[in-house]
N, CA, C and O atoms as a GROMACS GRO file, in nm:
protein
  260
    1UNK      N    1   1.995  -1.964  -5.451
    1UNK     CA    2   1.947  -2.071  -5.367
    1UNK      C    3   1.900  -2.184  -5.457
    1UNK      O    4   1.816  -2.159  -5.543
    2UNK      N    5   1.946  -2.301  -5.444
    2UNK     CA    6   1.900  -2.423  -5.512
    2UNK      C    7   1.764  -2.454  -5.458
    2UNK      O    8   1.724  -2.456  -5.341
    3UNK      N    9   1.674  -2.489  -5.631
    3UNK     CA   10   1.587  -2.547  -5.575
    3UNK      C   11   1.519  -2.639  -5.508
    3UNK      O   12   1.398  -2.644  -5.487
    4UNK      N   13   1.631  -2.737  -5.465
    4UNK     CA   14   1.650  -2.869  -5.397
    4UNK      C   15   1.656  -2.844  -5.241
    4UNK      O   16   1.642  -2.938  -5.163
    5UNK      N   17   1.681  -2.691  -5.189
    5UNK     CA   18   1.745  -2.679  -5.069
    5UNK      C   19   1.547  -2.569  -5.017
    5UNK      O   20   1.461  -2.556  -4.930
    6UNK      N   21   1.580  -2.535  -5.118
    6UNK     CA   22   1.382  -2.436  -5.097
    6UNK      C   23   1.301  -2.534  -5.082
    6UNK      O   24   1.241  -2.518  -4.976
    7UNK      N   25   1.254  -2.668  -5.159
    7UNK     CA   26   1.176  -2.772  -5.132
    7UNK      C   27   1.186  -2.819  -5.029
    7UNK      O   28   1.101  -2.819  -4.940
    8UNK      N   29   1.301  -2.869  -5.028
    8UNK     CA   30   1.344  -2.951  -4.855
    8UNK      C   31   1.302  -2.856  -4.764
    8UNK      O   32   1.247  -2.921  -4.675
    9UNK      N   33   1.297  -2.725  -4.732
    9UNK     CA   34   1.302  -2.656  -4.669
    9UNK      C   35   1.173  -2.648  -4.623
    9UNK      O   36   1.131  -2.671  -4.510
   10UNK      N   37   1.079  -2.594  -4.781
   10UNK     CA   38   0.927  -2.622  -4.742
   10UNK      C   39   0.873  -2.727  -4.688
   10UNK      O   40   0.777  -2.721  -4.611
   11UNK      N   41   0.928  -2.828  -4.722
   11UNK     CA   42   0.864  -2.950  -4.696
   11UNK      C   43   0.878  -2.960  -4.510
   11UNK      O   44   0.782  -2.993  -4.441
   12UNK      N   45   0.976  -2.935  -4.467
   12UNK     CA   46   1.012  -2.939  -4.351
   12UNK      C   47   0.932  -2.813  -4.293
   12UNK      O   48   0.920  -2.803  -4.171
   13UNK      N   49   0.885  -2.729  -4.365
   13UNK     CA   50   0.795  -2.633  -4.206
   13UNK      C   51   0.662  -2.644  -4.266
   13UNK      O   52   0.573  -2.577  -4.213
   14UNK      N   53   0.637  -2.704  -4.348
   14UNK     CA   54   0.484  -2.793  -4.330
   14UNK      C   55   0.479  -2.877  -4.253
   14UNK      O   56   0.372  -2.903  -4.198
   15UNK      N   57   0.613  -2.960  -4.220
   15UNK     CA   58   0.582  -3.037  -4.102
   15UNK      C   59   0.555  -2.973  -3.956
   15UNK      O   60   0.472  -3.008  -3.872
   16UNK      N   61   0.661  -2.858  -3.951
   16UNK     CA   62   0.596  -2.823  -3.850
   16UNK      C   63   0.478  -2.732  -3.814
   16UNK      O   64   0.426  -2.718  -3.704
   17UNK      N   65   0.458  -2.696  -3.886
   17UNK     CA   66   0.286  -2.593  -3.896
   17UNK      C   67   0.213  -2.713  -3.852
   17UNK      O   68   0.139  -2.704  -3.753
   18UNK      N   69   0.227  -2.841  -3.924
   18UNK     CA   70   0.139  -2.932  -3.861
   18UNK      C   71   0.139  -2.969  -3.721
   18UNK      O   72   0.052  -2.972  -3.634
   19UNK      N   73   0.291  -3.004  -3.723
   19UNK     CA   74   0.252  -3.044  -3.552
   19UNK      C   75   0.226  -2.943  -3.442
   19UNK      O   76   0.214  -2.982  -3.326
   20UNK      N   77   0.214  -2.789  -3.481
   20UNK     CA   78   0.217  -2.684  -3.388
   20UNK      C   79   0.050  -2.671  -3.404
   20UNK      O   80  -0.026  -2.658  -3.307
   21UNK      N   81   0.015  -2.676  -3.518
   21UNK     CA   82  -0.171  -2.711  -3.509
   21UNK      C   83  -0.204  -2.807  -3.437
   21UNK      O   84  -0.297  -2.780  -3.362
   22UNK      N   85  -0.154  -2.940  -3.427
   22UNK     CA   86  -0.190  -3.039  -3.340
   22UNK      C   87  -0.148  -2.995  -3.213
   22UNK      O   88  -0.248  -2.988  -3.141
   23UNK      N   89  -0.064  -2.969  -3.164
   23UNK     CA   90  -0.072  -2.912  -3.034
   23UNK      C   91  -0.144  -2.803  -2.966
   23UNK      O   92  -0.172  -2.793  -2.846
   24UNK      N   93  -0.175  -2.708  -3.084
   24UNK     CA   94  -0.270  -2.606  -3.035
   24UNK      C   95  -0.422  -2.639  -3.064
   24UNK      O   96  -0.505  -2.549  -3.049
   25UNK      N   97  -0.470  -2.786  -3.112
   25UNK     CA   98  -0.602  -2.865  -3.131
   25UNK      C   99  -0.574  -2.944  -2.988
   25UNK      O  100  -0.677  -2.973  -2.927
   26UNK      N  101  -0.451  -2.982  -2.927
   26UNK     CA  102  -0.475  -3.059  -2.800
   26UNK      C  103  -0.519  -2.936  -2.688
   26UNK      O  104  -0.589  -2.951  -2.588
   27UNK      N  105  -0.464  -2.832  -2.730
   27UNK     CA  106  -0.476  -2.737  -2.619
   27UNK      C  107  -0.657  -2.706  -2.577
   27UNK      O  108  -0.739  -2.725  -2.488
   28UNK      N  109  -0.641  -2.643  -2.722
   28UNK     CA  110  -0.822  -2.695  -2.723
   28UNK      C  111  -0.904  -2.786  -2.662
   28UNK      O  112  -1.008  -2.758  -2.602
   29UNK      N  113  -0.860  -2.887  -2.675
   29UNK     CA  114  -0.944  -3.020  -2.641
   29UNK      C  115  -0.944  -2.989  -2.478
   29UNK      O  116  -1.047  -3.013  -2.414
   30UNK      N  117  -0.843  -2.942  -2.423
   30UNK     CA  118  -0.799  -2.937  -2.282
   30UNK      C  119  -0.949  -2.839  -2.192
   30UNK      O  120  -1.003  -2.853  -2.083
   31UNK      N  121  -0.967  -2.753  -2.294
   31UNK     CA  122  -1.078  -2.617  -2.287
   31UNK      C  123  -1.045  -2.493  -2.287
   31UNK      O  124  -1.119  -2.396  -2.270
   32UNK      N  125  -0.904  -2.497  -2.312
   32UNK     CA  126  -0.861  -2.351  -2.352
   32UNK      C  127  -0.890  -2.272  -2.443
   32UNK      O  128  -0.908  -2.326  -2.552
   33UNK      N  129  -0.901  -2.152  -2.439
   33UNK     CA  130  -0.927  -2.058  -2.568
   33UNK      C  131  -0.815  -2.034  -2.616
   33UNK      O  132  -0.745  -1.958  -2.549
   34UNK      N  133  -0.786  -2.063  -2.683
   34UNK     CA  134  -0.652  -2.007  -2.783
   34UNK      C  135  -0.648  -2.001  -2.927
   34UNK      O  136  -0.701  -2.072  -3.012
   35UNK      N  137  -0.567  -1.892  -2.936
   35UNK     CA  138  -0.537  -1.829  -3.102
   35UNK      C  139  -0.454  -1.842  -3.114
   35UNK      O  140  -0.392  -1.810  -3.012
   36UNK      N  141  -0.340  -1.909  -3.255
   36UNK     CA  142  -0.261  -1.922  -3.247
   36UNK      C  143  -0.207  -1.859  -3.414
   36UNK      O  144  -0.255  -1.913  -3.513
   37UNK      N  145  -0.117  -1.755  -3.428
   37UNK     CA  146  -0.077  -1.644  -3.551
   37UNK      C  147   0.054  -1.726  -3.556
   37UNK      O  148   0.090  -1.805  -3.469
   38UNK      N  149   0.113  -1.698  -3.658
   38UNK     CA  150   0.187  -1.677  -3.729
   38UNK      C  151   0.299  -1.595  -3.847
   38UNK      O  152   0.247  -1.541  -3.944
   39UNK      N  153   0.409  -1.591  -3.835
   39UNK     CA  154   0.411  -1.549  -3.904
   39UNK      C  155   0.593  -1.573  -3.924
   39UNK      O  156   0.675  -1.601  -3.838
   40UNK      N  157   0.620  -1.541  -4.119
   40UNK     CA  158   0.715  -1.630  -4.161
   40UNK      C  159   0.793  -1.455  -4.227
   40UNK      O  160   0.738  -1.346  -4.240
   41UNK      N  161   0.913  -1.491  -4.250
   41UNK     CA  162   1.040  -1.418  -4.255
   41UNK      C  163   1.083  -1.504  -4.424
   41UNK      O  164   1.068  -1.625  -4.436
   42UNK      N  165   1.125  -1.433  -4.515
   42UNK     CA  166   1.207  -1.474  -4.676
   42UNK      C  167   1.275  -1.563  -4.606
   42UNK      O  168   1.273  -1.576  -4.483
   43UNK      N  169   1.342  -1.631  -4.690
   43UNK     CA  170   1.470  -1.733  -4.655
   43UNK      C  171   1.597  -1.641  -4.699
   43UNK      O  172   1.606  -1.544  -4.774
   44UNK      N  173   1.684  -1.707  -4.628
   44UNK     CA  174   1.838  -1.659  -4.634
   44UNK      C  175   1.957  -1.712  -4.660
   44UNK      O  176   2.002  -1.732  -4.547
   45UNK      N  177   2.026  -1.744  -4.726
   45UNK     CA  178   2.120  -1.786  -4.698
   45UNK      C  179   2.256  -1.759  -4.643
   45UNK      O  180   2.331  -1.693  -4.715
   46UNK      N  181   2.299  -1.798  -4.532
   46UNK     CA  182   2.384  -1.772  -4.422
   46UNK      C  183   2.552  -1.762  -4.490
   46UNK      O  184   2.579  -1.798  -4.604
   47UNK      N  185   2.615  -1.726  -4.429
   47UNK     CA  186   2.778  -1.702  -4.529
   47UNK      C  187   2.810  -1.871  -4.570
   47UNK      O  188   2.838  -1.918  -4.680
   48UNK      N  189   2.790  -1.955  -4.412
   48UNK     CA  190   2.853  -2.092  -4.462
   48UNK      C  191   2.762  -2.176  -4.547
   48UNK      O  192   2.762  -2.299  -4.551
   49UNK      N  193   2.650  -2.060  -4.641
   49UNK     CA  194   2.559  -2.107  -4.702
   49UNK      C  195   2.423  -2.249  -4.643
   49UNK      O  196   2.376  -2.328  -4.725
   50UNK      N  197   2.391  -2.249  -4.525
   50UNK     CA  198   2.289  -2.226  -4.480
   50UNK      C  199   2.165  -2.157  -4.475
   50UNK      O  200   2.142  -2.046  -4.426
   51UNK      N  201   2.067  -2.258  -4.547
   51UNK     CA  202   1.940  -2.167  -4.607
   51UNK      C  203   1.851  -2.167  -4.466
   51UNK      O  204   1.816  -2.272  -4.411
   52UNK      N  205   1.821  -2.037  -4.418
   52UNK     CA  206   1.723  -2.050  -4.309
   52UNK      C  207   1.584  -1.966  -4.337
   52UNK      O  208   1.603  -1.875  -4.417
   53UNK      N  209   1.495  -1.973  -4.306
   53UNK     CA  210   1.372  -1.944  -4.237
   53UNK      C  211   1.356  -1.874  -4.108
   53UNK      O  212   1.360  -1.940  -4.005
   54UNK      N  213   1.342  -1.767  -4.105
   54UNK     CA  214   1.220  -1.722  -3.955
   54UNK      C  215   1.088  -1.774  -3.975
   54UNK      O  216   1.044  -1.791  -4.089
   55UNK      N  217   1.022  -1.801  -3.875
   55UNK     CA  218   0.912  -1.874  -3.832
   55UNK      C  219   0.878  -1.836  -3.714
   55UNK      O  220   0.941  -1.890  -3.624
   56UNK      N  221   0.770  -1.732  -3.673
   56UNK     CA  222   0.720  -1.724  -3.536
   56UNK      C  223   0.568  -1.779  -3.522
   56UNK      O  224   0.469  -1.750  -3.588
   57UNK      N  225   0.584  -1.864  -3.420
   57UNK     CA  226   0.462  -1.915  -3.433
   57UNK      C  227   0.399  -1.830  -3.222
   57UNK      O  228   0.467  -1.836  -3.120
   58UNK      N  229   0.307  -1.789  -3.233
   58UNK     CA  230   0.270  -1.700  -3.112
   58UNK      C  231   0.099  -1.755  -3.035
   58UNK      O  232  -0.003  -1.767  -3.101
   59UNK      N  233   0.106  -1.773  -2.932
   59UNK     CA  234  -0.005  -1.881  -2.880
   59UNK      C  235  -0.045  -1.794  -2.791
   59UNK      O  236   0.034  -1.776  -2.699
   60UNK      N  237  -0.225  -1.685  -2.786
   60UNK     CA  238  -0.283  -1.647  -2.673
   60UNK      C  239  -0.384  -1.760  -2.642
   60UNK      O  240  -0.467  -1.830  -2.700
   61UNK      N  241  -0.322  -1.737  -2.497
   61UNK     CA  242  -0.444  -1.864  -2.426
   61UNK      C  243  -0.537  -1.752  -2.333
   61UNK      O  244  -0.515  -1.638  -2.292
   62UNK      N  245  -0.609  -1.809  -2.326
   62UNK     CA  246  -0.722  -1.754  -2.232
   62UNK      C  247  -0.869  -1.860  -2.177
   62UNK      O  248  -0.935  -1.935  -2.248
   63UNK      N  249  -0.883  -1.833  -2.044
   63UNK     CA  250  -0.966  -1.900  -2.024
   63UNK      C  251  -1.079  -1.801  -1.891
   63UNK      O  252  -1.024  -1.752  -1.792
   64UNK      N  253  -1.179  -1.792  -1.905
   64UNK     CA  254  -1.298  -1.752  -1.880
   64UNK      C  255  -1.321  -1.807  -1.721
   64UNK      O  256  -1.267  -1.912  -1.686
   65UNK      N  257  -1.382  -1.752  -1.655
   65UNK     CA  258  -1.394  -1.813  -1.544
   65UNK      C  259  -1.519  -1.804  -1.513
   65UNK      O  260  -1.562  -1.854  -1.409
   0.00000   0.00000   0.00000
């Protein structure tokens, strides 16, 4: 795997960790209780050489009555 294709790669699911925190900080704001886990899979590269990532990102909401 080139290290040009691992950077890009990282760089791109820091972006989204971010915006999935900002959405689960709006959720918040809303008054929801929520936890939000994670969790990430090695990278791969695919036959037509496509480097991928698993990424599960998993959201319990709960709210109190």
């Amino acid at each position: 795997m080139a290290t040009n294709d691992q950077s890009e790669l990282d760089q791109d699911l820091a972006e989204v960790r971010r915006r999935v925190e900002a959405l689960a900080n709006d959720m918040r704001g809303l008054g929801m209780d929520l936890r939000l886990t994670t969790e990430e899979y090695g990278s791969e590269r695919d036959i037509d050489g496509t480097v991928t990532r698993t990424v599960t990102f998993s959201f319990k909401v709960s709210q109190q009555d």
